[in-house]
C-alpha positions in Angstrom: -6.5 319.8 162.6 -10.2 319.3 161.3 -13.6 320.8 162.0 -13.9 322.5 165.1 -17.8 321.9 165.0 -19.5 318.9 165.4 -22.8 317.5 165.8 -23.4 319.8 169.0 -20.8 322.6 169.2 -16.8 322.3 169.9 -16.3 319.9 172.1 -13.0 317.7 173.0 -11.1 316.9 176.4 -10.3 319.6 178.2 -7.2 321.3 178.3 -6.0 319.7 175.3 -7.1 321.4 171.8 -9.5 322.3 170.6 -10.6 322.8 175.0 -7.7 325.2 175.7 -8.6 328.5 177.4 -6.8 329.7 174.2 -9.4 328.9 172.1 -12.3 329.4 174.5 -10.6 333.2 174.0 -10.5 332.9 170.4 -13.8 331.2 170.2 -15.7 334.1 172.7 -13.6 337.1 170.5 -15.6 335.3 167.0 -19.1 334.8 168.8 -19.1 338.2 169.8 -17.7 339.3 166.5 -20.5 337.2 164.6 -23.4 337.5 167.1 -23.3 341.4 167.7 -22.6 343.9 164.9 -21.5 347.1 165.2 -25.1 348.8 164.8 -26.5 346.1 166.9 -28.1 347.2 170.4 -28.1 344.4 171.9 -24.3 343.9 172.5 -24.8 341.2 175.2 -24.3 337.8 175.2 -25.4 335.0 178.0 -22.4 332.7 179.0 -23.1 329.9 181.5 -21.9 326.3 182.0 -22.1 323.1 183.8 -20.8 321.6 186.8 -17.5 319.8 185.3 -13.7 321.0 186.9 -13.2 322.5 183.7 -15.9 324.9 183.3 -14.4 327.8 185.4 -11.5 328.2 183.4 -13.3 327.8 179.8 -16.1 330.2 181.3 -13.5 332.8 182.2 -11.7 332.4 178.7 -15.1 332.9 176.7 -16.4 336.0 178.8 -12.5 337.5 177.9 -12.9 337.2 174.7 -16.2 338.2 174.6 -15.4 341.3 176.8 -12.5 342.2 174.5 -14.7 343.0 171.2 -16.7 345.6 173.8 -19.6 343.4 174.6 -21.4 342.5 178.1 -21.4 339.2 179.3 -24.5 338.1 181.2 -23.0 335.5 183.3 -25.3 332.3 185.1 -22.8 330.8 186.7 -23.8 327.0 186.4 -27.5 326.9 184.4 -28.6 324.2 182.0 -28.3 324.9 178.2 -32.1 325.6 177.7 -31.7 328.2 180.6 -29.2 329.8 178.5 -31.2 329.3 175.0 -34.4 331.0 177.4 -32.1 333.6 178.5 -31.4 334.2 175.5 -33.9 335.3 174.0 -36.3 336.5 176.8 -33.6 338.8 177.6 -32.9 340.6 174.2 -29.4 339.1 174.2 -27.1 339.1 170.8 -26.7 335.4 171.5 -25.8 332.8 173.9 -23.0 330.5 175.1 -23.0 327.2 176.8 -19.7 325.8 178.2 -20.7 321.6 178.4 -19.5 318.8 177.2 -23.5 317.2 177.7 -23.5 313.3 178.5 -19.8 313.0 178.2 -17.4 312.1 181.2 -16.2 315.3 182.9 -12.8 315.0 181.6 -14.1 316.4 178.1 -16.1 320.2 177.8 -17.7 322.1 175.1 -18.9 325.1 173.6 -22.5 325.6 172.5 -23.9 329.0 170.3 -26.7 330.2 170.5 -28.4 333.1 168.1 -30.8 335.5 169.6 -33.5 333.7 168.7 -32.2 330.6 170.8 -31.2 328.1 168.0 -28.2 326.4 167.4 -25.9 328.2 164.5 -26.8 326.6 161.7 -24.2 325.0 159.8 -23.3 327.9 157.5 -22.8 330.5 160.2 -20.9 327.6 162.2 -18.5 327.6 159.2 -17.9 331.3 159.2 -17.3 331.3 163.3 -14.7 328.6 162.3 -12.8 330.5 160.0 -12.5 333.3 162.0 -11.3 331.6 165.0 -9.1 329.3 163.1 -7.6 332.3 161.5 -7.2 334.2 164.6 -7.7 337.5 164.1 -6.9 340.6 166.3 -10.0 341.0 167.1 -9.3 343.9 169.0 -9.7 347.0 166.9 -11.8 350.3 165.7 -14.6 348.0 165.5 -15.2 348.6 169.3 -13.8 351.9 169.5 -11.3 350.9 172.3 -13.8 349.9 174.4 -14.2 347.0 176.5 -17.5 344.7 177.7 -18.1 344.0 180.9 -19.5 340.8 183.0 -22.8 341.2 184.6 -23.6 338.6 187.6 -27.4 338.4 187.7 -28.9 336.3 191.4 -32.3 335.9 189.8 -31.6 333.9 186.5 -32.2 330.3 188.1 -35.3 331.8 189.1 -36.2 333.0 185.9 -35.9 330.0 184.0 -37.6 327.9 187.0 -40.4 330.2 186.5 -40.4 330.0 183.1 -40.8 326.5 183.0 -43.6 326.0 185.8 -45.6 329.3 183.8 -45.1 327.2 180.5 -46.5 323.7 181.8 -47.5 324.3 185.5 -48.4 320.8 187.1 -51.6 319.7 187.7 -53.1 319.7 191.2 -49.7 320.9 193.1 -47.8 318.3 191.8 -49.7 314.8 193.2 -47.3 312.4 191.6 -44.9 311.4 193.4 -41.6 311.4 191.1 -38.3 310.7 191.6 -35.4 312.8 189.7 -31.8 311.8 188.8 -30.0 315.3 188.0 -26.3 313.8 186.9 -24.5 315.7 189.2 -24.4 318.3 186.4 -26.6 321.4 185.4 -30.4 321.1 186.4 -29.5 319.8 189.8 -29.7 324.3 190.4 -33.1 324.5 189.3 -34.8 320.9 189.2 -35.8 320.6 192.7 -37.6 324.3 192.3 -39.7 323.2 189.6 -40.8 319.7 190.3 -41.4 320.8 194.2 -41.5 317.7 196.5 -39.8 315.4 193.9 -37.0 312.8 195.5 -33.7 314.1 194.4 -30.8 311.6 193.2 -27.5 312.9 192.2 -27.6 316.4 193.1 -24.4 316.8 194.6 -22.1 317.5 192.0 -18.0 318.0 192.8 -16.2 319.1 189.7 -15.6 315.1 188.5 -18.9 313.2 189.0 -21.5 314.5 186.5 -23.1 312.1 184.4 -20.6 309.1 186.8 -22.8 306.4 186.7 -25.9 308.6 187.3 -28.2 310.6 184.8 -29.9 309.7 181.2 -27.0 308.0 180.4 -26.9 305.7 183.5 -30.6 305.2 184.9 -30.3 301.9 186.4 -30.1 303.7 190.1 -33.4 305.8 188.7 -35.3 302.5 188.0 -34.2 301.5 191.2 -35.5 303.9 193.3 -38.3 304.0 191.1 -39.5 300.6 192.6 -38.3 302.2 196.4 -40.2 304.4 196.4 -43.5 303.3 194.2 -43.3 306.2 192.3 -45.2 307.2 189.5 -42.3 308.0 187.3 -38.7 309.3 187.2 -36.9 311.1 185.0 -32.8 311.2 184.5 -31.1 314.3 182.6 -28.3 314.7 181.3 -25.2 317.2 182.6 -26.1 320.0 180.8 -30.2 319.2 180.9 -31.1 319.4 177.6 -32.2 315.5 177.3 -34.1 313.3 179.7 -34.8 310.0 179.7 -37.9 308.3 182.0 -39.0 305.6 184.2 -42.2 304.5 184.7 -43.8 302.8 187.8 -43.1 299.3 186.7 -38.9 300.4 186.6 -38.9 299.8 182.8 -37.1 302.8 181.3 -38.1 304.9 178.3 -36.4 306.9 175.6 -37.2 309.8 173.7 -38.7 307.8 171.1 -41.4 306.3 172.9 -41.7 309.2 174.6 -42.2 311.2 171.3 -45.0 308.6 170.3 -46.8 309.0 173.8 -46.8 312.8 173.6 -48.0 312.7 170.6 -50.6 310.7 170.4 -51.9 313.2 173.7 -51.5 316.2 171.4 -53.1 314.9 168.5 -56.4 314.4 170.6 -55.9 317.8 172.4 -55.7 319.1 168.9 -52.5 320.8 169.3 -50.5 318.4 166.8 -49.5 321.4 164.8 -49.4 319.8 161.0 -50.1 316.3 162.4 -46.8 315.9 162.3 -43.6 314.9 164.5 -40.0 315.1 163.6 -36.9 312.7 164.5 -34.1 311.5 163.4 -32.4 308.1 161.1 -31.5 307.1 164.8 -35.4 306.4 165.7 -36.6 303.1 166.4 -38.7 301.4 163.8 -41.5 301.3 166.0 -41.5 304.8 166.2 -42.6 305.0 162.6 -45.2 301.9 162.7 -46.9 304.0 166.1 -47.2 307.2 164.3 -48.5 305.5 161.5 -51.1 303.5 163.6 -52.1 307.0 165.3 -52.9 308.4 161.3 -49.3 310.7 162.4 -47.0 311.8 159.5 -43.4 310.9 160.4 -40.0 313.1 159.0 -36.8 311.6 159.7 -33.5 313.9 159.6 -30.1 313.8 160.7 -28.5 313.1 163.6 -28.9 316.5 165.7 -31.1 318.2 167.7 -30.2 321.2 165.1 -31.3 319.4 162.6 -34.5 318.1 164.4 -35.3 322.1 165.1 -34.5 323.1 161.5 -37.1 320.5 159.7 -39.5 321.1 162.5 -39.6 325.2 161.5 -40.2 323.6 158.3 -42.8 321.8 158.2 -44.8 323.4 160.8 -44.2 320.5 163.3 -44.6 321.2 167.2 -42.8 318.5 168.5 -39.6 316.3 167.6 -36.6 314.6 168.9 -33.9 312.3 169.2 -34.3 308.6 171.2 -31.2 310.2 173.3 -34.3 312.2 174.8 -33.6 315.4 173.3 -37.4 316.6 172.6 -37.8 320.2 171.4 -41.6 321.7 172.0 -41.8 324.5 170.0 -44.7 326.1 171.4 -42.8 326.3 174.6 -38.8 326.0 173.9 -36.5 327.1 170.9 -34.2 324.2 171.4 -33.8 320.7 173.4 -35.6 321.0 177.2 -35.1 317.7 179.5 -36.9 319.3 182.2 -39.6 320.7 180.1 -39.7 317.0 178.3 -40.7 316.0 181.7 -43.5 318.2 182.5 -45.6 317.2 179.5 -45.2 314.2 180.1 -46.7 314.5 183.4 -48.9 316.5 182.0 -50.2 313.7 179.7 -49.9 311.3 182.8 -52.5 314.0 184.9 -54.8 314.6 182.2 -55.5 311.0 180.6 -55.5 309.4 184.9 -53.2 306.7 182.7 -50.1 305.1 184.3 -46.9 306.0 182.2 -45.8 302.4 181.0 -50.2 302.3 179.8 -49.2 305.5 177.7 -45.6 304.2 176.7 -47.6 301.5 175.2 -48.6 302.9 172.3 -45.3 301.8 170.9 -43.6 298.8 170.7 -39.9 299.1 170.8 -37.9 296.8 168.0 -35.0 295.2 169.7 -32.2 297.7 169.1 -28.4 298.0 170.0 -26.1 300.5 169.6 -22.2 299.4 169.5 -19.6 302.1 170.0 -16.1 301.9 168.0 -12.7 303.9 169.1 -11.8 304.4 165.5 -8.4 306.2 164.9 -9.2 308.2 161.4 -12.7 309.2 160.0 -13.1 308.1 156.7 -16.0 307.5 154.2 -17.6 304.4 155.6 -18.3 303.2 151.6 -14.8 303.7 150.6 -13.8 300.8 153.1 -14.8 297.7 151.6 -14.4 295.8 154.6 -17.2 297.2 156.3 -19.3 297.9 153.1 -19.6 293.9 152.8 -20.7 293.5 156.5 -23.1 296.4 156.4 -25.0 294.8 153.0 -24.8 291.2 154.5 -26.5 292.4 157.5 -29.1 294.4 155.4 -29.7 291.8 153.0 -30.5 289.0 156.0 -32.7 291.5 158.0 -34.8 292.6 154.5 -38.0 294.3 155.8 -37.9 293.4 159.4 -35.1 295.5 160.3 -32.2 298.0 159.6 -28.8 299.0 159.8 -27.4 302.7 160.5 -23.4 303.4 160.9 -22.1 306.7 161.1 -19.6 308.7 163.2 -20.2 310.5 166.2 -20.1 314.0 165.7 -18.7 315.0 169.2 -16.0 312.2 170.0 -13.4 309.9 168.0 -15.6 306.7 167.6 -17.9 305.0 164.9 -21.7 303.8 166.0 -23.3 300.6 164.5 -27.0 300.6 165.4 -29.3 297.9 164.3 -32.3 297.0 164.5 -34.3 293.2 163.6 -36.6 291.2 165.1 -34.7 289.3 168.3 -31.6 290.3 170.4 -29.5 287.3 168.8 -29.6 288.5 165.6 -28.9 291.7 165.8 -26.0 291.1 168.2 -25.2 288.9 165.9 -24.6 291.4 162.8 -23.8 294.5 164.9 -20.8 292.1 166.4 -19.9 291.2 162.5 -19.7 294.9 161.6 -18.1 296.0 164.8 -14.9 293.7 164.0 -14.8 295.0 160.7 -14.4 298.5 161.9 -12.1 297.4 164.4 -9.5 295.8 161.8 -9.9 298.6 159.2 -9.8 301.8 161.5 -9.8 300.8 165.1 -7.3 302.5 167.4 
């Protein structure tokens, strides 16, 4: 059957394994097991989820299990995942669990942990979850002397984490820009509107099957758009579970979380608060990412794929800020773990302190032309033990030489293979990402 864990939790399509309220049981029974030991006061664990069909039933599954090892369940109802990594920790709680399947059509879900200091299990403790819900154990023993947790429904935890936000990085002079958001349908669209007060509002409506439908950071065409209606200063587009953002600046021209990186940056290296002048992302960056940060004098460290990953290299080195170009940006003088909506309020923080238009800030970077060419692939294999695509990946990386690159890899959450590369025009890179693709295709393709 595989890993249960991927790149960002369990996730698959729901109802099938591994998204059965079977496992969500199994899955709650382990966190709790793992998260709260029997000496452990703080025997309570915050569950919440996003907007997606599925989520009730998972929800109800986890807080079951959960309950059965005789531990509370402090229940959100529908919060993003930083809400729930906030929680988390502001509230003393064991741990944390997020039932999303992030950018992904609603047809798939997922489960997210959290520890009680609001990180992502790393990938040792994810292993040792895994084993024991994989072996299944009855769970259900002297180890909680017969008793059973209960679920706690708490009103004032949108209002919690809305506060928390605005106390972190208020906005400057009651909010002046005028900004437009695009919420997905999903999670934030419960606690967005509170914190950016007076902000147009796209795609706050959500119905169980539209989050992330042609809406959100996956989708911001309809953000530019409005954008440009409304001659806004900037938008910004989450994801369903608000943990990434991308934004939009007045011109309509939209930026990821790499250019973002370089333009918060940049502000916190003159504010002085570049903790060890130095920012964190990941392989999938953009090479002008690294020339920026090299301009600004800014030491670059490049990890794996994952905003885990990102959060574990940041703690360290000392860093204060890293990311992914998906617009996951952790702040960790703020946030233990991805924040879109937090992402959002520096940078209109930078855009109120420097009296600088956003696409003058995104300047400071020069995006390489980049594309990113997604494979149904039917088996996983070692990309090197395929010859096929071996000889397509060097071709490409011998022609490009210095003025470009060349990343494939697997996704971590779903059954396809990503080519990404990079050179200097659109033809050429479409050029070998379309040789590579058709390689993969014929080799392991569905």
């Amino acid at each position: 059957m595989g890993r249960l864990f991927g790149t960002d939790g369990i996730r698959g399509i729901a109802n099938q394994y591994p998204m059965t309220a079977e496992m969500a049981m199994k899955t709650g029974k382990a966190a709790a097991r793992l998260l709260c030991r029997d000496n452990d006061p703080a025997k309570m664990i915050v569950v919440a989820k996003d907007t997606r069909l599925s989520g009730d039933m998972l929800a109800s599954a986890v807080c079951a299990g959960i309950c059965s090892m005789g531990v509370d369940v402090m229940l959100a109802d529908i919060l993003p995942t930083p809400g729930v990594a906030y929680l988390t920790v502001s509230g003393g709680a064991a741990g944390g669990i997020m039932i999303s399947a992030s950018h992904n059509p609603y047809t798939d879900n997922g489960i997210k942990i959290f520890n009680n200091k609001g990180h992502k299990l790393s990938r040792d403790l994810e292993e040792s979850l895994e084993k024991m819900i994989l072996d299944n154990p009855e769970t259900s023993d002297a180890s909680n002397n017969g008793h059973t947790g209960r679920v706690f429904h708490q009103q004032d935890l949108h209002d919690r984490y809305a506060a928390f936000l605005t106390d972190a990085l208020p906005l400057d002079d009651n909010n002046s820009l005028n900004l437009v958001l695009d919420c997905a349908n999903g999670a934030t669209y419960t606690v967005a509107p509170r914190v950016f007060a007076g902000a147009y509002v796209l795609h706050a409506a959500p119905d169980g099957t539209n989050i992330n439908n042609e809406c959100g950071s996956e989708h911001p065409e309809a953000l530019a758009a409005e954008v440009l209606a409304k001659k806004a200063d900037a938008g910004f587009a989450f994801d369903g579970d608000g943990d990434r953002v991308v934004a939009v600046d007045e011109t309509g021209m939209v930026l990821s979380g790499d250019r973002l990186l370089a333009l918060c940056a940049k502000f916190m290296k003159e504010a002085g608060t570049l903790a060890e002048n130095t920012v964190v992302s990941t392989v999938m960056s953009n090479i002008g990412l690294t020339r920026a940060l090299k301009e600004m004098g800014i030491a670059h460290v490049k990890t794996d794929v994952g905003d885990r990953h990102v959060l574990e290299k940041m703690i360290a080195c000392g860093a204060a800020i890293g990311g992914e170009d998906s617009g996951h940006m952790i702040f960790t003088d703020y946030q233990t773990t991805g924040d879109g909506m937090l992402t959002a309020l520096m940078v209109c923080r930078v855009m109120h302190r420097t009296q600088k238009p956003l696409s003058e800030l995104a300047a400071c970077m020069t995006l390489f032309p980049q594309t990113l060419v997604n494979i149904d692939v039917r088996e996983k294999p070692a990309i090197e033990s395929i010859p096929a695509i071996q000889q397509a990946i060097t071709a490409a990386e011998t022609a490009l030489g210095e003025a470009g690159r060349v990343l494939v890899r697997y996704s971590g959450t779903q059954a396809k293979c990503r080519v990404m590369v990079e050179g200097p025009s659109d033809e050429i890179i479409q050029e070998h990402a379309g040789t590579i693709a058709r390689a993969i295709k014929e080799t392991i393709g569905k």
